[in-house]
C-alpha positions as CSV (number, residue, x, y, z in Angstrom):
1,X,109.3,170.0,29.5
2,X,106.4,168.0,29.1
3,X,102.4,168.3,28.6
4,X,100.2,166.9,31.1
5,X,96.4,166.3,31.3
6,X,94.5,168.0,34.7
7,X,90.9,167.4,35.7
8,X,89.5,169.1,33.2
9,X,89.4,166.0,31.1
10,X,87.7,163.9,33.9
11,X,83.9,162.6,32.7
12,X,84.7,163.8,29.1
13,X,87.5,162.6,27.9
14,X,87.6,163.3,24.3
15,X,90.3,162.0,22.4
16,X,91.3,164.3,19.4
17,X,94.5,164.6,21.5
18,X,95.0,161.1,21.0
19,X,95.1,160.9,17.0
20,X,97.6,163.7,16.9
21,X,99.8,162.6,19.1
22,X,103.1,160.9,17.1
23,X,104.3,158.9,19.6
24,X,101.4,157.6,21.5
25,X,102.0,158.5,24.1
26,X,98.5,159.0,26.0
27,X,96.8,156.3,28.4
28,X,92.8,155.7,28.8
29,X,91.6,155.5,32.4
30,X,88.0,154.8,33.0
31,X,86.8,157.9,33.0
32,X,90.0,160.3,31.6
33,X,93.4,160.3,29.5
34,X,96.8,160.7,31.0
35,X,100.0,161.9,29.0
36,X,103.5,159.5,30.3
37,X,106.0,162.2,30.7
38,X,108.7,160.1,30.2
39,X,107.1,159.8,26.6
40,X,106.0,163.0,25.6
41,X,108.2,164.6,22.9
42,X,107.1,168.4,23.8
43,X,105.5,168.6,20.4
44,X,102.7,170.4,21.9
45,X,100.5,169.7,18.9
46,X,97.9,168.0,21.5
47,X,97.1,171.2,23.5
48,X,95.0,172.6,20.8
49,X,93.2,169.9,20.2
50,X,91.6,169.3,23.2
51,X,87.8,170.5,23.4
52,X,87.7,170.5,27.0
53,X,91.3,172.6,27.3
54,X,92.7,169.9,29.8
55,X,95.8,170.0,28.5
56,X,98.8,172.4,29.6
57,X,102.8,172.3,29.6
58,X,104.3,171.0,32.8
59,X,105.9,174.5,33.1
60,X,102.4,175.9,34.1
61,X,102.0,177.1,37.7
62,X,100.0,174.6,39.7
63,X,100.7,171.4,37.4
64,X,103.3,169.6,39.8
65,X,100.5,167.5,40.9
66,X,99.4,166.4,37.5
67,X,102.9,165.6,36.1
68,X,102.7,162.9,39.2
69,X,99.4,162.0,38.8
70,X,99.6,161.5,34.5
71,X,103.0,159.7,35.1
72,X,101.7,156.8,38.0
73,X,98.6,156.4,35.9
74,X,100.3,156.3,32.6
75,X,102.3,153.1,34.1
76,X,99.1,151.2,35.2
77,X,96.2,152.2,31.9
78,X,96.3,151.0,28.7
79,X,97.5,153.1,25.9
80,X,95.1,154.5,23.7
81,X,96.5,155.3,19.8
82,X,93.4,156.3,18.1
83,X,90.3,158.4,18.4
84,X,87.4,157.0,20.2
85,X,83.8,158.9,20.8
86,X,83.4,161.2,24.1
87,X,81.0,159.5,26.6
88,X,77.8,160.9,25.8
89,X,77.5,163.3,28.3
90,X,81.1,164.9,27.8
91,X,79.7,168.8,26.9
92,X,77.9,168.2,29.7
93,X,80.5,167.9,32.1
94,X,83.0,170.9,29.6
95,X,84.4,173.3,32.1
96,X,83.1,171.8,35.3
97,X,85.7,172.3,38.2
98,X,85.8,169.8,41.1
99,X,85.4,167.0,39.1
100,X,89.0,165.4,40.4
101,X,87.7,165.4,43.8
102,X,84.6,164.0,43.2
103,X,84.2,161.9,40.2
104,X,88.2,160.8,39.3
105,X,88.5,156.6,38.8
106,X,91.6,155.3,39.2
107,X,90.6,152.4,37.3
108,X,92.0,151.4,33.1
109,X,89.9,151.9,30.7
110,X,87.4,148.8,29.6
111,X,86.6,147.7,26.3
């Protein structure tokens, strides 16, 4: 088993997951975070932490597509290690379905 992150996380990409994670494992796209299942220990400790509830064990119905998706774009973003600040209109975008389909970049983070 591993945890994955869905589309949930797309336009607000917090990162409390990120500073509990003990082996790093997450990766910052432009615009959302990724979990490498190759990495993830099955600790689970990142689930809770996430304000926008993006994050679910790959034995979820429905996550099949995400353990692809988080494990091609954890090979091509940079790994993120520490907490950074949401985008500033994260709670704005909390909850919002669709946003895969219509807002998703598969470009690394830039900073």
């Amino acid at each position: 088993m591993t945890y994955i992150v869905n589309d949930l996380c797309v336009k607000c990409k917090y990162t409390d997951c990120v500073e509990v994670c003990p082996v790093d494992c997450f990766y910052e796209g432009e615009n959302m975070l990724v979990i490498h299942p190759d990495e993830c220990i099955d600790c689970g400790v990142c689930e809770p932490e996430c304000p926008a509830e993006a994050i679910f064990p790959d034995s979820e119905p429905g996550t099949e597509k995400w353990v692809e998706q988080n494990h091609k774009y954890a090979e091509l973003w940079p790994n993120i290690t520490r907490m950074i600040a949401p985008p500033p209109d994260a709670d704005d975008w909390k909850g919002k379905s669709g946003k895969y389909e219509k807002y998703f970049s598969p470009e690394p983070a830039k900073r």
